[in-house]
C-alpha positions as CSV (number, residue, x, y, z in Angstrom):
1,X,76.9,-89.1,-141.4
2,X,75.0,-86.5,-143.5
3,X,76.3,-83.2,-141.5
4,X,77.8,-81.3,-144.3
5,X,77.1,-79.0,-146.6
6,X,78.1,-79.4,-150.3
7,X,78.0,-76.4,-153.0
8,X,77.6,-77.5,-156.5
9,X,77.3,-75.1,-159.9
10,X,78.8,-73.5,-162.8
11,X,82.5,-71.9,-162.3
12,X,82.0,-68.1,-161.4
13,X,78.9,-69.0,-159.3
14,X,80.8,-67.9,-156.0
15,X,80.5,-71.8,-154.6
16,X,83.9,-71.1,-152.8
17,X,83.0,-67.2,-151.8
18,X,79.6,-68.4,-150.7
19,X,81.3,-71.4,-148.8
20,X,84.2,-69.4,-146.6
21,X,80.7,-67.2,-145.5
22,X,78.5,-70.1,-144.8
23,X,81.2,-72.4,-142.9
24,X,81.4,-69.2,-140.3
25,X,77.9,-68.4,-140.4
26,X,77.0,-72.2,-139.7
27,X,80.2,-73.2,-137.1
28,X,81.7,-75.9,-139.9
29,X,84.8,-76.1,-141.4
30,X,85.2,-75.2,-145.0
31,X,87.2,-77.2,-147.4
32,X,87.6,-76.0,-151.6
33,X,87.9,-79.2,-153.9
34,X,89.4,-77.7,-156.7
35,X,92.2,-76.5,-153.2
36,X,92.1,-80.3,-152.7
37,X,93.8,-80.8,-156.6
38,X,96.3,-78.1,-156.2
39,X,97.6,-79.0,-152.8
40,X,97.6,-82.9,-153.5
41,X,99.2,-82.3,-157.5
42,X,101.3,-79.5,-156.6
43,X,100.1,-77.7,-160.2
44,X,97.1,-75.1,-160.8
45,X,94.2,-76.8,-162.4
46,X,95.0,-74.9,-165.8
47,X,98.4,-76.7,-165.9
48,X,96.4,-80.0,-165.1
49,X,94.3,-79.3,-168.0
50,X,97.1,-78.3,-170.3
51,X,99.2,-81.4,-169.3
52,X,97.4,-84.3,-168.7
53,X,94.2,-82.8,-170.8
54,X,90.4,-82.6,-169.8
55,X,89.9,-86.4,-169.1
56,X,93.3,-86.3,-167.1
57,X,91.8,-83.5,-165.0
58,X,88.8,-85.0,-164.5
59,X,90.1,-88.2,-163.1
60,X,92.1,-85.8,-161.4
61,X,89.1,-84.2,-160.0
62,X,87.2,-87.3,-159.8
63,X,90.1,-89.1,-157.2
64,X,90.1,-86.1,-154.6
65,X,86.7,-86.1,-154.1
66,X,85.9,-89.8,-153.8
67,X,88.8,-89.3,-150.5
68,X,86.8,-86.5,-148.6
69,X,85.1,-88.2,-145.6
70,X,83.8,-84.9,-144.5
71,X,82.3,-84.2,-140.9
72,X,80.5,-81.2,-140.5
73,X,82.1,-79.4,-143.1
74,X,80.9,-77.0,-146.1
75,X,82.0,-78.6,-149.2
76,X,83.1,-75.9,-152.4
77,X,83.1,-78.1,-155.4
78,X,84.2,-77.9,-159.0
79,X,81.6,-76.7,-161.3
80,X,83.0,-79.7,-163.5
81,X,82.5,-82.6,-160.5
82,X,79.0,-83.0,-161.7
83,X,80.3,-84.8,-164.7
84,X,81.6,-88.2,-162.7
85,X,78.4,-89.6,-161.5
86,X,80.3,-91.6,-158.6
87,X,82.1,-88.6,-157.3
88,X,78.3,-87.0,-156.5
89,X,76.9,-90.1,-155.5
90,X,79.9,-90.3,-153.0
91,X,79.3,-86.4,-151.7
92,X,75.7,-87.4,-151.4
93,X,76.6,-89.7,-148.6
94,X,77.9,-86.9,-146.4
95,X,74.9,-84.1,-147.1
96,X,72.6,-82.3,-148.8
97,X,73.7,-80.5,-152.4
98,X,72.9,-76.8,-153.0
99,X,72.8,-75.6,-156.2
100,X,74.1,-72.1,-156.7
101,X,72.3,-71.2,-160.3
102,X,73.8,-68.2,-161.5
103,X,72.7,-66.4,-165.0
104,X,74.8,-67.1,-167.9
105,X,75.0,-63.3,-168.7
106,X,76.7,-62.9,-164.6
107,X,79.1,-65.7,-165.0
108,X,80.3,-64.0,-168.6
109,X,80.9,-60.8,-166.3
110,X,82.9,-62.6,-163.4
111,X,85.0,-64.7,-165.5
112,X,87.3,-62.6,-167.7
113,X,90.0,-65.2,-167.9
114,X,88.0,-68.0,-169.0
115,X,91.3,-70.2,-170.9
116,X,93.4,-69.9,-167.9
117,X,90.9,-70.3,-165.2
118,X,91.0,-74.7,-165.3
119,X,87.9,-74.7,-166.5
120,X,86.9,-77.9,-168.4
121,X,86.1,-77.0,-171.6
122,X,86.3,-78.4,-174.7
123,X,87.6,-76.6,-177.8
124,X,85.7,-74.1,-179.3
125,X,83.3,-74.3,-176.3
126,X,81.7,-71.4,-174.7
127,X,80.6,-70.9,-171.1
128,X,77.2,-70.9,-172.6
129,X,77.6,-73.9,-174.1
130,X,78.9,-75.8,-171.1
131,X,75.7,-74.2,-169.2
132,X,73.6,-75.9,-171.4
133,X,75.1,-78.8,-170.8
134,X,75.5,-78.9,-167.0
135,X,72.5,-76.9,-165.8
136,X,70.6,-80.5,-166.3
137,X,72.9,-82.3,-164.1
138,X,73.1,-79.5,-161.3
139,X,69.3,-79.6,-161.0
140,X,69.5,-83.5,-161.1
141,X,71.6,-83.5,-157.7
142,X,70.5,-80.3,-155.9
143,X,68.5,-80.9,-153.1
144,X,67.9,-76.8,-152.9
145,X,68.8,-74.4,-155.5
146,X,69.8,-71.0,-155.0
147,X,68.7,-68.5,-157.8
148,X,71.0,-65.9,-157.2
149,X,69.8,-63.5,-160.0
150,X,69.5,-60.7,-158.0
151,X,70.5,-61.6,-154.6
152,X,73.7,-60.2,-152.8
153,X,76.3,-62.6,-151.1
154,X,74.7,-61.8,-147.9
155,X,71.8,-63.0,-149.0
156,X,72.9,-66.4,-150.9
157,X,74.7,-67.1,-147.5
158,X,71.4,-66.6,-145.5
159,X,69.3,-68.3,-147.5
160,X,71.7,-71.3,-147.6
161,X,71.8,-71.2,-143.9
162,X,67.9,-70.9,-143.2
163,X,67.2,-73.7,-145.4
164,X,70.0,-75.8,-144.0
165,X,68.8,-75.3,-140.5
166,X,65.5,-75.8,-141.6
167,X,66.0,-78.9,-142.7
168,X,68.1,-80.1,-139.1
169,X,71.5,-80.0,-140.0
170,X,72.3,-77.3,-136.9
C-alpha cells in the first residue's frame, strides 16, 4: 500500500529534521533508517564503516531497508541508500520519494564532522564529489524534489505536505 512518505538526499539535507516535522504535520509515524542500523547493530554507523568498511555498511544499510513494510509512515533515509537499486525499488512499493536537494555550499556548512558522521565516502572523496555522483540518482527516483536553497524548515515541511496531499495520500 503506497501510504508513506519516503525522504531521500544528500547527508546534511535535514531528511530526518524534515521527517520528525512532517510525520506530525501529516498524522504518520516517523521512522529514521540510518536509527534502523544503529538500533538493529548496536554500533553508530561510523563504527560500521570503520569495521566492516563502506561495502559492509552498505549491505548493512541495504538489509534494514529491504525489512521496512511501512504503513503510513514518513520514511528518513540514508543519503547513501540510493546506491542499492533494490533497496529503492523496495521503498518505492510503499510511496512516493521526495527529494530534498540541498546546495553543496549548505551541506559544507551543516556538516563540520564529515569523517565521523558514517558517511559513505571513499578516500580522498569530498562531499562535492559524492554530490556529483548522487545528485543523478536522487533525481532518478524522486517523484517531487524540494529545492531548498532558500527555504526555511517550515517551509520544506509545507511544501512536502501540500504536494503530498495534493497528490491523495491524506
Amino acid at each position: 500500500m503506497k501510504d508513506s512518505l519516503i525522504l531521500i538526499g544528500m547527508p546534511g539535507s535535514g531528511k530526518s529534521t524534515v521527517g520528525v516535522l512532517l510525520a506530525k504535520t501529516l498524522c504518520l509515524g516517523f521512522d529514521d533508517t540510518d536509527l534502523v542500523i544503529q538500533d538493529r547493530e548496536q554500533r553508530t554507523l561510523q563504527q560500521i564503516i570503520i569495521e566492516e568498511g563502506l561495502a559492509g555498511f552498505i549491505a548493512r544499510e541495504r538489509k534494514a531497508v529491504l525489512s521496512l513494510v511501512p504503513h503510513r509512515q514518513v520514511i528518513a533515509t540514508g543519503g547513501s541508500v540510493v546506491l542499492s537499486p533494490d533497496a529503492m525499488d523496495h521503498l518505492r512499493q510503499y510511496g512516493p520519494l521526495i527529494y530534498l536537494d540541498v546546495p553543496i555550499e549548505m551541506l559544507e556548512r551543516r556538516i563540520r564532522n564529515i569523517r565521523m558522521r558514517g558517511i559513505v565516502l571513499e578516500s580522498g572523496q569530498t562531499l562535492r564529489d559524492v554530490a556529483s555522483i548522487r545528485e543523478p540518482m536522487y533525481l532518478r527516483y524522486a517523484d517531487y524534489v524540494i529545492h531548498e536553497n532558500h527555504l526555511s524548515l517550515e517551509q520544506v515541511v509545507s511544501k512536502a505536505a501540500g504536494w503530498y496531499r495534493q497528490i491523495g495520500r491524506t
